[in-house]
KOLFI-367728 format. One line per field, with one value per residue (C-alpha): chain; x negated, y, z. Coordinates in Angstrom, 3 decimals, m for minus. Last residue first. Example, Ala and Ser with C-alpha at 12.3 -4.5 7.8 and 13.67 -1.06 7.14 Angstrom:
kette (A, A);
x (m13.670, m12.300);
y (m1.060, m4.500);
z (7.140, 7.800);
END
This chain:
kette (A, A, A, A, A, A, A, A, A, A, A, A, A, A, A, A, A, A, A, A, A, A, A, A, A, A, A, A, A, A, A, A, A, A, A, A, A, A, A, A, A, A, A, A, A, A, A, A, A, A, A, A, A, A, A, A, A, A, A, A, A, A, A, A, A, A, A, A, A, A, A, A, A, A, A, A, A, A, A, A, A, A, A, A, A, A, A, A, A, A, A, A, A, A, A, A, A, A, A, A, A, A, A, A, A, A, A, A, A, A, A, A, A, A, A, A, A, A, A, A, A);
x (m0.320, m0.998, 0.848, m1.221, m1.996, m4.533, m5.755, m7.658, m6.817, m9.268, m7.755, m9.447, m8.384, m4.527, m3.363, m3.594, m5.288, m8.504, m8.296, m7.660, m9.206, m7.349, m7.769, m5.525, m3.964, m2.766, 0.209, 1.832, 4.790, 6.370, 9.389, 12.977, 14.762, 14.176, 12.403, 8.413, 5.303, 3.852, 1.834, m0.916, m2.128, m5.316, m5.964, m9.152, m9.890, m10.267, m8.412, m6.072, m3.930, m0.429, 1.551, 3.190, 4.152, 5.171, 6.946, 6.386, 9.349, 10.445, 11.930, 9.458, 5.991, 4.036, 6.022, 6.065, 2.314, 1.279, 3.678, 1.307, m1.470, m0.742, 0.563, m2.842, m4.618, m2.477, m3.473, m7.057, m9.611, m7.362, m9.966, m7.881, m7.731, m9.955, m8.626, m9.984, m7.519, m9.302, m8.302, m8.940, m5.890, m5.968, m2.901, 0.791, 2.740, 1.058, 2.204, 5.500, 6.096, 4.541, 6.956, 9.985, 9.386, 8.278, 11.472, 10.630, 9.756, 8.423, 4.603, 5.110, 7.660, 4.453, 2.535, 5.506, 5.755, 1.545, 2.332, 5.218, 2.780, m0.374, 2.055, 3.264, m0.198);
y (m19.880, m15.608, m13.512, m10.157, m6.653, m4.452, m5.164, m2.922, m1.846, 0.347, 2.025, 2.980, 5.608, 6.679, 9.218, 12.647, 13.244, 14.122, 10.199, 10.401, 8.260, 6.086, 4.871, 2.019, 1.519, m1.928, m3.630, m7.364, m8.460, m5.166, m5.029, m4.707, m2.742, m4.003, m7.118, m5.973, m5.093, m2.003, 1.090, 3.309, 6.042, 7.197, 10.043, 10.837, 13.154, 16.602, 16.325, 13.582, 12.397, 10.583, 10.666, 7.550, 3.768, 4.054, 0.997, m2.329, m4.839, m8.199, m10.265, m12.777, m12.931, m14.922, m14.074, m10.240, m10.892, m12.115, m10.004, m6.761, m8.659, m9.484, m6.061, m4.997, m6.924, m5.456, m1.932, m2.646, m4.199, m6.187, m7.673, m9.070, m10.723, m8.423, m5.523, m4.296, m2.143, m0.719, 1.382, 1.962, 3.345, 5.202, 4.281, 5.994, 6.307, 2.748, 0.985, 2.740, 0.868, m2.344, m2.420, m1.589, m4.012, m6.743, m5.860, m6.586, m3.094, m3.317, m2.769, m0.315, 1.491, 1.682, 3.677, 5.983, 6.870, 7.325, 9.663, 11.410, 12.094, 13.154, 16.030, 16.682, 17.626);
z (13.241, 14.850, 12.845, 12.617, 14.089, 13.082, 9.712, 7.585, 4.205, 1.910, m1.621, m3.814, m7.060, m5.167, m7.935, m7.353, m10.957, m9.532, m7.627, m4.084, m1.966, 0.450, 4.042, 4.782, 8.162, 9.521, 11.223, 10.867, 12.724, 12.909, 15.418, 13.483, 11.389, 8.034, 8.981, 9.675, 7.772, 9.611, 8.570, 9.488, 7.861, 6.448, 3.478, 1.436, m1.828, 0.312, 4.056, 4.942, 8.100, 7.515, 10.273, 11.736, 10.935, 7.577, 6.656, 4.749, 4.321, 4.971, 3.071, 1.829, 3.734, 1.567, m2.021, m1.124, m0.322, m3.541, m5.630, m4.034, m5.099, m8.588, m8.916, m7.504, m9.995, m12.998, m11.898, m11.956, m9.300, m6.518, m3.527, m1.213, 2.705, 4.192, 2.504, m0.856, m3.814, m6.910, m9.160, m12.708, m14.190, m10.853, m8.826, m8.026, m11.158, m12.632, m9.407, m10.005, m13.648, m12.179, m9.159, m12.130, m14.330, m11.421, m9.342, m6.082, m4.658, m1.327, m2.084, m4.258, m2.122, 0.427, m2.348, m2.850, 0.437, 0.306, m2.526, m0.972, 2.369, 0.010, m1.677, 2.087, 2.945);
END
């Protein structure tokens, strides 16, 4: 279990990391070479999609970061856990959980985001 706990910590570093070298470096640790991200605002298929997504959202929701929000639970190829999108320190402003499949590498291979809590216009 704590092998699937680093991995998701590195997942959400992924997602904060604004270096472009370095995000796309750690995207290619973490994920599949042919993964595949869906939420109900994405679809990313391929490492260079989900760096395009994952710059995406840094751009719409600049400084803030993504956090793990709990345990993570997993069993076999899957894992869930929630996380938040929040200043550093402060009260999320948008949470989720993703369910991922494990790849037989241990490398995230799909990932599936769902959207708990967002900004309301």
């Amino acid at each position: 279990m704590s092998d699937v706990r680093n991995l998701v910590e590195r997942y959400l570093a992924t997602w904060n990391e604004r270096d472009a070298d370095a995000r796309r470096a750690a995207i290619d640790e973490v994920w599949a070479e042919d993964a595949r991200y869906v939420d109900p605002l994405a679809v990313a298929e391929g490492r260079a999609a989900i760096d395009a997504t994952i710059g995406a959202v840094q751009e719409q929701f600049p400084g803030l970061v993504f956090r793990l929000a709990g345990e993570v639970d997993a069993h076999h190829d899957l894992a869930r856990f929630t996380w938040e999108l929040g200043p550093e320190g402060g009260e999320a402003l948008v949470i989720g959980f993703d369910v991922a499949v494990l790849s037989g590498d241990g490398r995230f291979s799909t990932v599936h985001g769902f959207l708990d809590k967002v900004p309301t216009a």
